[in-house]
Every structure is written in C-alpha cells, then in structure tokens.
BAPALUM-435485 format. One line per 4 residues: for each residue x, y, z of N, C-alpha, C. Coordinates in pm, whole numbers, plus 50000, padded with zeros to 5 digits. Example, Ala and Ser with C-alpha at 12.3 -4.5 7.8 and 13.67 -1.06 7.14 Angstrom:
// residues 2
51319:49431:50780:51230:49550:50780:51320:49670:50780; 51285:49775:50708:51367:49894:50714:51290:50003:50787 .
***
This chain:
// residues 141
50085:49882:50000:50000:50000:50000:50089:50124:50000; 50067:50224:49901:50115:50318:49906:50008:50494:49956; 50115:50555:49985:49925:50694:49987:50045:50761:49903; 49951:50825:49851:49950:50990:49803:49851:51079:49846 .
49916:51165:49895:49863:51320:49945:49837:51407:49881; 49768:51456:49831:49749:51645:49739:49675:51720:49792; 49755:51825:49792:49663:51910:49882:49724:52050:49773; 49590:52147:49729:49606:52271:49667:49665:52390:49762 .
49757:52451:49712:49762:52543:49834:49774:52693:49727; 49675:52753:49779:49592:52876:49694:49660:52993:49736; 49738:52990:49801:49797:53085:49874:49934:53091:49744; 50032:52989:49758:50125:52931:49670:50087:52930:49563 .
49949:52887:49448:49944:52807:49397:49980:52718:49314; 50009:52623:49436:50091:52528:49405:50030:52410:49444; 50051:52262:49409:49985:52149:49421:50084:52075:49566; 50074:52106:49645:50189:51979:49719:50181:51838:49759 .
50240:51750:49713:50256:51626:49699:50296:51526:49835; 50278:51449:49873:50324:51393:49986:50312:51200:49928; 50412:51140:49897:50391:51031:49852:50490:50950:49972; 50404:50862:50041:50443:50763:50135:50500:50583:50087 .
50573:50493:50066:50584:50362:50002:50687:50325:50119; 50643:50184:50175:50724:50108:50222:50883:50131:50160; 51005:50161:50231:51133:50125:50219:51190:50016:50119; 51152:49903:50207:51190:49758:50156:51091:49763:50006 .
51032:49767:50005:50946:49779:49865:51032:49894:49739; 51022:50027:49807:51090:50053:49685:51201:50038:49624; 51312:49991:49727:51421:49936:49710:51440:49848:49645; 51313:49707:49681:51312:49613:49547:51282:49691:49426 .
51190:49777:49416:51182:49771:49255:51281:49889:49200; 51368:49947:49293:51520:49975:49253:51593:49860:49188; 51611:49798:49289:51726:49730:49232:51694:49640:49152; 51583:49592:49114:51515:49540:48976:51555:49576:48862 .
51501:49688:48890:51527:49785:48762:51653:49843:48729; 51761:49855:48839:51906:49918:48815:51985:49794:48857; 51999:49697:48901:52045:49607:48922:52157:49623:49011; 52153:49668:49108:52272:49715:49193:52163:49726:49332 .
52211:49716:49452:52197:49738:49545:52195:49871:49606; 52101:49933:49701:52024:50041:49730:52106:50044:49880; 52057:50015:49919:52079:49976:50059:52043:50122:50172; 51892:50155:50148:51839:50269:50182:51801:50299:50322 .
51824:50434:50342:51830:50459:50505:51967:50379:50616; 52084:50358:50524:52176:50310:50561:52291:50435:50507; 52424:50418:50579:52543:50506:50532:52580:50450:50390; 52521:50338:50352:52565:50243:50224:52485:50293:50085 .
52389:50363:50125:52320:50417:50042:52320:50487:49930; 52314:50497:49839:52402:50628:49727:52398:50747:49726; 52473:50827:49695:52471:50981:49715:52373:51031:49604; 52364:50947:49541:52256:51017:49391:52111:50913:49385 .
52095:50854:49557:51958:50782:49547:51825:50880:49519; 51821:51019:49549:51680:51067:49525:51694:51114:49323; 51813:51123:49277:51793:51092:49125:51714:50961:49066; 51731:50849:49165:51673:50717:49098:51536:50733:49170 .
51498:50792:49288:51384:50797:49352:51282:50886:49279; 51317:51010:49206:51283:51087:49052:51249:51028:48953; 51372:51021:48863:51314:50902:48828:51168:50813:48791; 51189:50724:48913:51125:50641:48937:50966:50717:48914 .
50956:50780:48994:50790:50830:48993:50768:50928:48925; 50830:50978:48847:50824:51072:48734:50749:50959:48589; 50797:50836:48594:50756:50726:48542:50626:50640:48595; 50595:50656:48720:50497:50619:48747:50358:50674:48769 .
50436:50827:48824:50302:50929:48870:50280:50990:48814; 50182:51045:48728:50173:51147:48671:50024:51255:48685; 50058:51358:48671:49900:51502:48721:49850:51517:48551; 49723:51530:48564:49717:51635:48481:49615:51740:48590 .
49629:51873:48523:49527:51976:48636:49476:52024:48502; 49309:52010:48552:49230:52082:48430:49243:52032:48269; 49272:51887:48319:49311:51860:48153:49450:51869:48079; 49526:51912:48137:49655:51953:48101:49785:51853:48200 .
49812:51841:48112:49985:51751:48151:50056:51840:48246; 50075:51781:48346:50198:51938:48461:50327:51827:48515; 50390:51897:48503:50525:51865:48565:50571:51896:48727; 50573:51782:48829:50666:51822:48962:50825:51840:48994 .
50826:51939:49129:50969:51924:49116:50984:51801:49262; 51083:51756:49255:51084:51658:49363:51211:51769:49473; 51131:51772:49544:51156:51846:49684:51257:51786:49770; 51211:51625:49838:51327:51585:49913:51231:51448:49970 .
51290:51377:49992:51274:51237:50078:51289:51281:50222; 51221:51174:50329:51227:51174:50447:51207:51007:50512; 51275:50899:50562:51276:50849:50623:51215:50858:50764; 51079:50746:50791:51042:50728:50950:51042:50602:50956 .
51111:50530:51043:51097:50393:51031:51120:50327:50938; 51001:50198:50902:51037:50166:50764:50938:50201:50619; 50937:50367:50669:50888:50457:50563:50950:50529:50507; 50962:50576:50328:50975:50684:50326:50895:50818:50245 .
50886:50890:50313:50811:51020:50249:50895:51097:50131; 50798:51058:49989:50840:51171:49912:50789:51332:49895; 50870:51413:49934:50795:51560:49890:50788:51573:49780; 50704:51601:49658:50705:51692:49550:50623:51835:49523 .
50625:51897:49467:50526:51997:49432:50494:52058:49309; 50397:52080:49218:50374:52162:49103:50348:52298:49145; 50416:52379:49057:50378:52526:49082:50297:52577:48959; 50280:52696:48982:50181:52798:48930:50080:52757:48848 .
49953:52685:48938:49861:52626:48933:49757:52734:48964; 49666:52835:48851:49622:52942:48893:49494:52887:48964; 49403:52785:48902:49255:52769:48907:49316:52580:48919; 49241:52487:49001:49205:52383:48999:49082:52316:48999 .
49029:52290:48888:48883:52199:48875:48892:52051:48895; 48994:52014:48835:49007:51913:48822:49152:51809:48873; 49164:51694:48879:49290:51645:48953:49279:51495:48849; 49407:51477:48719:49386:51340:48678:49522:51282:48752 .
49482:51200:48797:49576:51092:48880:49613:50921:48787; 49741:50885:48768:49777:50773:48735:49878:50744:48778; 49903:50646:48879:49975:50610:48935:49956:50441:48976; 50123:50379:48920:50092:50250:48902:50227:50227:48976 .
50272:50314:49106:50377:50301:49173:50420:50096:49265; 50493:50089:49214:50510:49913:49286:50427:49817:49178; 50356:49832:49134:50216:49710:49067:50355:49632:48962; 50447:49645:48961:50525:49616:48885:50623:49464:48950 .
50617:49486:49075:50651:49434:49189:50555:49354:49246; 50464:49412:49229:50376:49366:49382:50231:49334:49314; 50192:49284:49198:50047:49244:49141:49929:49313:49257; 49955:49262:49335:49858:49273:49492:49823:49480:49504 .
49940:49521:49486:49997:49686:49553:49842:49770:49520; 49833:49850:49620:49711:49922:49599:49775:50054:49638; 49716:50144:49553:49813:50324:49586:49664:50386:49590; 49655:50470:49731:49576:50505:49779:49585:50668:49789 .
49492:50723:49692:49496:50893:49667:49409:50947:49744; 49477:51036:49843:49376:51149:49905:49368:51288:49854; 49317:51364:49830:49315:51514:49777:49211:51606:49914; 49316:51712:49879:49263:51809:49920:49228:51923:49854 .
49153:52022:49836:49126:52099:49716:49054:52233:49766; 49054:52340:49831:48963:52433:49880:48916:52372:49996; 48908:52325:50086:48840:52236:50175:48748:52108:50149; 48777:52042:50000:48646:51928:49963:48805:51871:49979 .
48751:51703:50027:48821:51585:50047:48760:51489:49895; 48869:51436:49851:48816:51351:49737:48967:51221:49780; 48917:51092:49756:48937:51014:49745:48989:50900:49615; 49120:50815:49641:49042:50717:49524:49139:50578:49571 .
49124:50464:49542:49244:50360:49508:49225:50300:49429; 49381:50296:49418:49402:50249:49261:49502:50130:49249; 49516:50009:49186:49529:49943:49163:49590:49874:49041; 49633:49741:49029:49706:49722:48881:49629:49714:48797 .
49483:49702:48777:49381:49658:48718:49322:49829:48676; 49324:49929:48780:49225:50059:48750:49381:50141:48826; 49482:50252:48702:49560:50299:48763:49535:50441:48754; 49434:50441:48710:49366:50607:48675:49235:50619:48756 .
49256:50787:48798:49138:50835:48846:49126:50996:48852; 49003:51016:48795:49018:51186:48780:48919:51210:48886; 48971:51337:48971:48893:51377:49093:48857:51516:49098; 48758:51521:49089:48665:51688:49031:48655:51787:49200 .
48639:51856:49190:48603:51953:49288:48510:52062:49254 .
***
C-alpha cells in the first residue's frame, strides 16, 4: 500500500505532493530495475539515490490539472521507520477543477499493491484507490 497526498495550496498556487511507500518495497523495485543494490536509510546508500527515487515516479506518477499535463519538482525524501516520504510539488497552478491521477507506483513488483489517493482541494476531500487493474482516476472539485 502506498498513499499519496494532494493538497492545493491557493495561497502558493501550488499542488503539494506527499507520497508515502514502504522502504523495503521501493528498494526492490530499485534494484530490479538498476540492478545494483540500494541499501536505503543506511550510510551504504548512494549519494545520487533521490535521482533514481525521481526518476522512478516521474515514470509512474503522473497530474494532469484541468486537463493539462503538469510537471513536479521533487523536493526531498524523508525516512520514518520503515517509511519513506516523498515531497514533490507543482507550481503555478492558477485555478484547479480538476485532479487526473495515474499512478501505478510498485504494481510492477507487487500484482497485489494498491496506491491510495487522498486530495485536498479548497476544503472538499476527494478520494480514490488504485490498483494494477484501474491505475487512473480523475477527481473533480
């Protein structure tokens, strides 16, 4: 299980991102895919791991706002346990109607993996999960 967070911030407007995935999980589908060892939240770790952590969900996640394709910047990782938090954020987001979400983070790995979208938007809560079977979901406000 993964979450994603969005929350509009109208003040900024900017989209901010909060993407949560088990450690041990993304690490496997690191080193799947790069074939080298991660060895994350350790001193063993690579100095250029949030390039492959980019990457990675730049390939998996993607916005559109209002119909339109947008690009994040990836902010920074945070380790709790055996979590880690990705920051990202889109900027200059004038008006939000709309939120298209596709995200097929792990299903690559994990058949089972369910990525679980919360939004925030002006004060309306919208919901969705998504799955290897349904990796899209557009969420209106």
């Amino acid at each position: 299980m993964s979450l994603t967070q969005l929350e509009y911030n109208e003040k900024q407007k900017s989209l901010e991102i909060i993407i949560n995935v088990f450690i041990d999980d993304i690490e496997k589908a690191l080193e799947e895919i790069h074939h080298k060892k991660f060895e994350l939240d350790t001193k063993n770790e690579p100095k250029d791991s949030d390039t492959f952590f980019y990457q990675y969900l730049k390939k998996h996640v993607q916005f559109k706002i209002d119909g339109k394709p947008v690009l994040y910047d990836f902010i920074g990782k945070e380790y709790d346990g055996d979590i880690v938090y990705f920051y990202l954020e889109v900027k200059n987001i004038n008006s939000l109607k709309e939120i298209d979400v596709t995200n097929d983070i792990l299903v690559a790995e994990f058949p089972e993996q369910q990525n679980l979208i919360k939004s925030k938007v002006r004060g309306k809560h919208k919901s969705a999960l998504l799955t290897k079977k349904e990796q899209h979901a557009v969420l209106k406000y």
